[in-house]
TILOBA-835079 format. One record per residue (C-alpha): residue number from 1; residue in one letter; x, y, z. Coordinates in pm, whole numbers, plus 50000, padded with zeros to 5 digits. Example, Ala and Ser with C-alpha at 12.3 -4.5 7.8 and 13.67 -1.06 7.14 Angstrom:
2
<1, "a", <51230, 49550, 50780>>
<2, "s", <51367, 49894, 50714>>
This chain:
317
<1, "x", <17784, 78396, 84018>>
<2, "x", <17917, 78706, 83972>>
<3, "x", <18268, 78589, 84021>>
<4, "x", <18210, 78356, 83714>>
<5, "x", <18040, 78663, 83540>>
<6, "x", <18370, 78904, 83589>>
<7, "x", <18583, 78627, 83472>>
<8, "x", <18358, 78555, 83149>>
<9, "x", <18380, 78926, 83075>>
<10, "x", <18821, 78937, 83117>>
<11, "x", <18816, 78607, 82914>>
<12, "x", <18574, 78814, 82625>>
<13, "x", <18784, 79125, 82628>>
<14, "x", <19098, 78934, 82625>>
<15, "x", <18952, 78712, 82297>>
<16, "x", <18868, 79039, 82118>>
<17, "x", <19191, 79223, 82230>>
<18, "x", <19397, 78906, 82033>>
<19, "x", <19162, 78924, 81749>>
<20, "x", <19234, 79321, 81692>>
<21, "x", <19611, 79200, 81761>>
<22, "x", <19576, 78962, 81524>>
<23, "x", <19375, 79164, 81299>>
<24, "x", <19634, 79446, 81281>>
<25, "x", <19941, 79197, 81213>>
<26, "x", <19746, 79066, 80891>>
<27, "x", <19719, 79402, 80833>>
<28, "x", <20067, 79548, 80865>>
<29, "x", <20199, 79192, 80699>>
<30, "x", <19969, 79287, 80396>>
<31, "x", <20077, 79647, 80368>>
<32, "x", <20450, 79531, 80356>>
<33, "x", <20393, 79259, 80114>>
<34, "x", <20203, 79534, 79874>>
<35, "x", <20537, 79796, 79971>>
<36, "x", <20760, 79510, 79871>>
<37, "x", <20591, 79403, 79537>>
<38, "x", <20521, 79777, 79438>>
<39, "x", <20948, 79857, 79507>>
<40, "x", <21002, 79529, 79271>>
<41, "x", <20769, 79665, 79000>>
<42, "x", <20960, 80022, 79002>>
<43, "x", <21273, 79849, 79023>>
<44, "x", <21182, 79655, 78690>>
<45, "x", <21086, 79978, 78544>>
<46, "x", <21404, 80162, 78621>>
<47, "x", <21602, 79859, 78498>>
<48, "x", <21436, 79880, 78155>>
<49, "x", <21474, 80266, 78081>>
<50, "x", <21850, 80289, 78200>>
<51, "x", <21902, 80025, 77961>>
<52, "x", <21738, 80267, 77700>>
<53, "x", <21956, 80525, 77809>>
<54, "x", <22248, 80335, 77795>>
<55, "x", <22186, 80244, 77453>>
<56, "x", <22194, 80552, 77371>>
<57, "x", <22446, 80697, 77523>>
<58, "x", <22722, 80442, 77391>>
<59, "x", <22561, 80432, 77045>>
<60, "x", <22789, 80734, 76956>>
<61, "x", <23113, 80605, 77102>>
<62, "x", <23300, 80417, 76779>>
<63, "x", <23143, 80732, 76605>>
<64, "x", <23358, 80991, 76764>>
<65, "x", <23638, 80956, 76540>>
<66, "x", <23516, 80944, 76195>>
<67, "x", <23251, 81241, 76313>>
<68, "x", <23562, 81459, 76368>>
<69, "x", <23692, 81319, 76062>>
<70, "x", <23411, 81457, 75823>>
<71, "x", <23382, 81756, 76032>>
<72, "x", <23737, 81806, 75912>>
<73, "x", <23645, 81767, 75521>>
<74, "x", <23399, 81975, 75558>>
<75, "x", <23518, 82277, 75707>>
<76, "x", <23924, 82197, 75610>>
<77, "x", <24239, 82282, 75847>>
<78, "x", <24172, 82669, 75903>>
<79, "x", <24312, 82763, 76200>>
<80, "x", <24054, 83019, 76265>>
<81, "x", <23757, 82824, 76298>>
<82, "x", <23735, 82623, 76624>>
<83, "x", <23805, 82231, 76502>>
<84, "x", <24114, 82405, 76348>>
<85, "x", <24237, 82562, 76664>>
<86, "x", <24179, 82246, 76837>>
<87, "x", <24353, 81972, 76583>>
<88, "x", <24617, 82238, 76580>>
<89, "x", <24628, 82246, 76946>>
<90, "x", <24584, 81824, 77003>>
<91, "x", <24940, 81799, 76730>>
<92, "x", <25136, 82039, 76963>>
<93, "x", <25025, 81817, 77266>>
<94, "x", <25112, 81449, 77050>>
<95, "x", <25433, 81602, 77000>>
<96, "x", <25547, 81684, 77346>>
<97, "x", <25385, 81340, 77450>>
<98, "x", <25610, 81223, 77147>>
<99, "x", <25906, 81355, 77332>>
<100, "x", <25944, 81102, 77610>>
<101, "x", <25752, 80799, 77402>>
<102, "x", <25765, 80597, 77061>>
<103, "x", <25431, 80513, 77029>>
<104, "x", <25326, 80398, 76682>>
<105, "x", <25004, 80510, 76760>>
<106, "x", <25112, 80889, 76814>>
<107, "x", <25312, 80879, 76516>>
<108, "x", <25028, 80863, 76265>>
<109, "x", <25002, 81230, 76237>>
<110, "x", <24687, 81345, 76159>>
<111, "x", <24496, 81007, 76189>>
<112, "x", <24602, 81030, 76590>>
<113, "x", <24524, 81379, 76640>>
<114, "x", <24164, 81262, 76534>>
<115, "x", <24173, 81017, 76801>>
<116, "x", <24279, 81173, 77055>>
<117, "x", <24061, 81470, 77030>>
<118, "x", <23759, 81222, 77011>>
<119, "x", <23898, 81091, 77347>>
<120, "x", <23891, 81446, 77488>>
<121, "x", <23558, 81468, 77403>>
<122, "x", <23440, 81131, 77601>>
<123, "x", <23660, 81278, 77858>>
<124, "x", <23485, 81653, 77885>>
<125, "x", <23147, 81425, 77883>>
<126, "x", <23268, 81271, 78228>>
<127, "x", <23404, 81599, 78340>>
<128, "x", <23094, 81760, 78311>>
<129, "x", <22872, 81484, 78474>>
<130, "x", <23118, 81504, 78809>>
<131, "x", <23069, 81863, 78811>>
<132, "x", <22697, 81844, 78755>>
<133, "x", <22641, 81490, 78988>>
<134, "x", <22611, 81684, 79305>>
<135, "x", <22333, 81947, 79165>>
<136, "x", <22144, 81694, 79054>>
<137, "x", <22155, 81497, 79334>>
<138, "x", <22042, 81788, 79604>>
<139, "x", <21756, 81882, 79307>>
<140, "x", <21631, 81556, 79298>>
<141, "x", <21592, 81558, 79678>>
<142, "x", <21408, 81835, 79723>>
<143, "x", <21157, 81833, 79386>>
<144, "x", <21156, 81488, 79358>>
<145, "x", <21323, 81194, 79188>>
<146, "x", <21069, 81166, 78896>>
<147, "x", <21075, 81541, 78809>>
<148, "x", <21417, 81569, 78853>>
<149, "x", <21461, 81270, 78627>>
<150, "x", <21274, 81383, 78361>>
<151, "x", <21402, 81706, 78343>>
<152, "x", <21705, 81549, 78294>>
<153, "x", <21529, 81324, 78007>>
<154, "x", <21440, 81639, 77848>>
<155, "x", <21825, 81790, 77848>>
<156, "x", <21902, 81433, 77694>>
<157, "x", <21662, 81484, 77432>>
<158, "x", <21729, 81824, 77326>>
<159, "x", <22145, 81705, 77266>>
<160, "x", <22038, 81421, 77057>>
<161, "x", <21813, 81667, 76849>>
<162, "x", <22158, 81931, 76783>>
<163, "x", <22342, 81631, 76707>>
<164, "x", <22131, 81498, 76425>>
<165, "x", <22111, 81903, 76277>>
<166, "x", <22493, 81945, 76408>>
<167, "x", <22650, 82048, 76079>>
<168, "x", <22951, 82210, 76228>>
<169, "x", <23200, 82110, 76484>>
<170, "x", <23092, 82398, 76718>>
<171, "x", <22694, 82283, 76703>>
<172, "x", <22845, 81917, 76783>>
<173, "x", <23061, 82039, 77070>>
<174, "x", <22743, 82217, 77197>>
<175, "x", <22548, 81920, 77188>>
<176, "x", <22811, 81713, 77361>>
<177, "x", <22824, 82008, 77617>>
<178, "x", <22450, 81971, 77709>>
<179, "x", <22479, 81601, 77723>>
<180, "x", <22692, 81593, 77992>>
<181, "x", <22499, 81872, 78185>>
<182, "x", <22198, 81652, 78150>>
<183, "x", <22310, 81280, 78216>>
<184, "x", <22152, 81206, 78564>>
<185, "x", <21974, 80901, 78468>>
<186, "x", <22246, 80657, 78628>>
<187, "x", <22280, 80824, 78981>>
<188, "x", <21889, 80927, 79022>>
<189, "x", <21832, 80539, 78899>>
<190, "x", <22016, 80441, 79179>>
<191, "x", <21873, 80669, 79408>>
<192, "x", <21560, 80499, 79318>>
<193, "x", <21638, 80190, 79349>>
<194, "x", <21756, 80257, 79723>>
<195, "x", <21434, 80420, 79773>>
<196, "x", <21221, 80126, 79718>>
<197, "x", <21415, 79855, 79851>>
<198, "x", <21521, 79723, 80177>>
<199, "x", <21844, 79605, 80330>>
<200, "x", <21757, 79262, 80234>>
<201, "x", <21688, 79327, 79881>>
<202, "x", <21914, 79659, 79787>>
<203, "x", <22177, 79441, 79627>>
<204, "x", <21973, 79285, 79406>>
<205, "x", <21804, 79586, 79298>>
<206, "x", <22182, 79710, 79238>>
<207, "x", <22315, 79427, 79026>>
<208, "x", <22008, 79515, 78796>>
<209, "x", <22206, 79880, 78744>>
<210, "x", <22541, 79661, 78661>>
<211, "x", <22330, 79469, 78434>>
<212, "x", <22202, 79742, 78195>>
<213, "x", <22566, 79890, 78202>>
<214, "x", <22698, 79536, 78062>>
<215, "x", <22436, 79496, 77849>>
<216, "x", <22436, 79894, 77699>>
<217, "x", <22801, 79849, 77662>>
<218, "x", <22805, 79508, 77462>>
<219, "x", <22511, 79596, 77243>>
<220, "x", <22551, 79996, 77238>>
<221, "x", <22900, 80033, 77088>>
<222, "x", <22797, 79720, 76809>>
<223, "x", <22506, 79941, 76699>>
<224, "x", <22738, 80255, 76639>>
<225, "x", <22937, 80025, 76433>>
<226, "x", <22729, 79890, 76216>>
<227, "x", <22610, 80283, 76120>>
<228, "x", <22977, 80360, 76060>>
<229, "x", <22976, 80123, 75810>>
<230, "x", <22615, 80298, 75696>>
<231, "x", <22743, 80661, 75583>>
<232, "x", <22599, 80822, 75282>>
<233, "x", <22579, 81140, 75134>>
<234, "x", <22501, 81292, 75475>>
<235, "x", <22887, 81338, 75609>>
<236, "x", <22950, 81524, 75276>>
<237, "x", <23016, 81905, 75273>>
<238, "x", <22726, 82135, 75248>>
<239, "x", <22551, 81911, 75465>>
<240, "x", <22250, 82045, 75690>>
<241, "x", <22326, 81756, 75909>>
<242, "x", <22535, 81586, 76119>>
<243, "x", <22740, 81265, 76011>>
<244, "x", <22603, 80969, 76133>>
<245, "x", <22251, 81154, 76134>>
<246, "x", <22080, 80806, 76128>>
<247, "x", <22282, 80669, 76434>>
<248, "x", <22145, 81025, 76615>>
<249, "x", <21815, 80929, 76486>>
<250, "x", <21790, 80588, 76597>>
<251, "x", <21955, 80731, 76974>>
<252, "x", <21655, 81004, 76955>>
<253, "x", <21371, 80739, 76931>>
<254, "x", <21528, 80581, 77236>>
<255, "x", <21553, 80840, 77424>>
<256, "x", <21179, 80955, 77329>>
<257, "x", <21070, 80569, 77408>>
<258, "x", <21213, 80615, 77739>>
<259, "x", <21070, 80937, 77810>>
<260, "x", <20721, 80836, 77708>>
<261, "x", <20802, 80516, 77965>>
<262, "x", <20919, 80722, 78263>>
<263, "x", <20672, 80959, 78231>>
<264, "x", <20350, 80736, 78226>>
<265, "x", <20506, 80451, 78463>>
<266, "x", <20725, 80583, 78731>>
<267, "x", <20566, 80736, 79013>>
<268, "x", <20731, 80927, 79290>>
<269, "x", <20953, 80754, 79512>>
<270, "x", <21109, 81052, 79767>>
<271, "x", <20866, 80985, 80019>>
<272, "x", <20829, 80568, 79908>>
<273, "x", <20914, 80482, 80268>>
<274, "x", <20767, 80759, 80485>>
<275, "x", <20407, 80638, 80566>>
<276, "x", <20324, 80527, 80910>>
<277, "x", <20294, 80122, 80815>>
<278, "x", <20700, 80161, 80690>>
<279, "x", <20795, 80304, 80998>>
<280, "x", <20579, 80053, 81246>>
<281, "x", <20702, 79792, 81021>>
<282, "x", <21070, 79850, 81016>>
<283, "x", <21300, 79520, 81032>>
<284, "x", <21575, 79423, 81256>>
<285, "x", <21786, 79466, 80900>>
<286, "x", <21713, 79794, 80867>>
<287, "x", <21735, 79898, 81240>>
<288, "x", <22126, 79725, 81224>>
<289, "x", <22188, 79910, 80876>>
<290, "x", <22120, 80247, 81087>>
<291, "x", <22336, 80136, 81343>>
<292, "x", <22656, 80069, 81061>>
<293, "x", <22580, 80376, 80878>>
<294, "x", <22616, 80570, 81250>>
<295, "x", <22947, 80349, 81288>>
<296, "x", <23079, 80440, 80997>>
<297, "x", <23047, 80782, 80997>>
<298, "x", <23182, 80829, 81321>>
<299, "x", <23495, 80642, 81237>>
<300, "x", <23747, 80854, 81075>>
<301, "x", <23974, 80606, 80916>>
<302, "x", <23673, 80433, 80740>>
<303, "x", <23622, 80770, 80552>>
<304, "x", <23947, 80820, 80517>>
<305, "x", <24002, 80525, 80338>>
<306, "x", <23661, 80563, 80127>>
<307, "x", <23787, 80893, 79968>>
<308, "x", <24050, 80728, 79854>>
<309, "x", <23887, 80487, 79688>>
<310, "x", <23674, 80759, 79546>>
<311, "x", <23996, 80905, 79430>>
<312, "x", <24081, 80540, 79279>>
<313, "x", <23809, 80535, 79120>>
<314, "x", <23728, 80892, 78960>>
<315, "x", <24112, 80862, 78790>>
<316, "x", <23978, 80497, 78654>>
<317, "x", <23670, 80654, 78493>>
């Protein structure tokens, strides 16, 4: 009898040490599947303001050279003031590069010199962002990706607001300045994404940050078209503001849209994968994508050969 007793009591403890098992699998299994669908709902967010930001950014791109242009009638070919110094400047550089080519393009005179100083000033845009990338990137890890993010937001908002009051070349250059100071949006969006996702669904989350580039760059450049066809009395001398003050308008209220979006959805994603569930439910996936990353940073010629391709790449852009 008491044989049958002690074996009743193993065969209860073993029933209610499965049920807690069992219990704290549902449980774990739950508290992925709400990590998973809460990383796919921040995802979705992210997707929709960088395509805001996007917008806005190539909005102004077909503008460039017809900005310069009524900068030009407006404040004439001095030398002495800065636009002056710099057109003079850009003609001595088309006619050394004239020196060794016959491009047709170069030989429009003043028309080129326009161009190609609106190229410079894409090009100082880029400059600026590499130097500023890495700042960003060590802020945003140690304040956070949202604040860092919409500091960044605010920087984009205050060169949008100089560029619809930029009357002068120099307040336009300054604006362009602090844009590229402030553009974060693309690398903390992907820092975002990768902080929300697995290995399993990083790449998707990815293509969505290909997407809104695409998509910014088809419908972007179009809008900035159709406003250089828009220009009224506003590019005229005497102006108190900018040329193309509605195209800066129309990039302000995205920008503010996607302020007022980030701000009230976006939540903090630093620590997104930190919490004791992540970590006890960690997939074979993951544990193997630890194991590469170790691989490959142990193996010299692999990083040899990816800063060359960084190389390739930063003389592409």
């Amino acid at each position: 009898m008491a044989s049958t007793a002690s074996t009743q009591r193993r065969s209860a403890a073993v029933a209610v040490h499965d049920s807690d098992s069992n219990s704290d699998d549902d449980t774990q299994t739950q508290a992925v599947a709400r990590q998973a669908a809460e990383g796919r709902r921040i995802t979705r967010i992210v997707f929709i303001a960088l395509l805001l930001d996007i917008l806005s950014f190539t909005i102004i791109l077909p503008l460039l050279p017809r900005s310069l242009e009524a900068y030009k009638a407006r404040e004439g070919s001095d030398p002495s003031t800065l636009l002056g110094w710099t057109l003079s400047s850009v003609e001595q550089l088309r006619h050394r590069i004239l020196g060794w080519t016959t491009s047709r393009f170069l030989q429009q005179g003043a028309r080129a010199d326009l161009v190609l100083l609106g190229g410079m000033l894409g090009s100082l845009y880029s400059l600026l962002q590499c130097v500023v990338a890495p700042v960003i990137g060590r802020v945003s890890d140690r304040l956070g990706r949202r604040r860092t993010l919409m500091v960044c937001m605010a920087g984009n908002v205050i060169w949008t607001v100089l560029w619809v009051f930029s009357s002068s070349f120099e307040s336009f250059l300054l604006a362009r300045v602090i844009a590229g100071l402030s553009e974060g949006n693309v690398q903390i969006s992907n820092t975002v994404i990768a902080d929300v996702t697995d290995a399993s669904t990083r790449s998707k989350g990815m293509a969505l940050v290909g997407i809104a580039f695409a998509v910014g760059f088809t419908l972007g450049p179009s809008i900035g078209a159709y406003f250089s066809t828009k220009m009224s009395a506003e590019g005229t001398g005497g102006s108190t503001y900018a040329p193309f003050a509605a195209a800066a308008v129309f990039s302000l209220a995205l920008l503010l849209a996607e302020s007022l979006y980030l701000y009230f959805k976006l939540p903090e994603t630093l620590h997104f994968k930190k919490s004791t569930a992540d970590d006890d439910t960690d997939t074979v996936s993951e544990k193997e994508a630890v194991v590469t990353k170790q691989t490959v940073e142990n193996n010299s010629d692999v990083r040899r050969v990816l800063r060359r391709l960084n190389m390739v790449h930063f003389a592409y852009l």
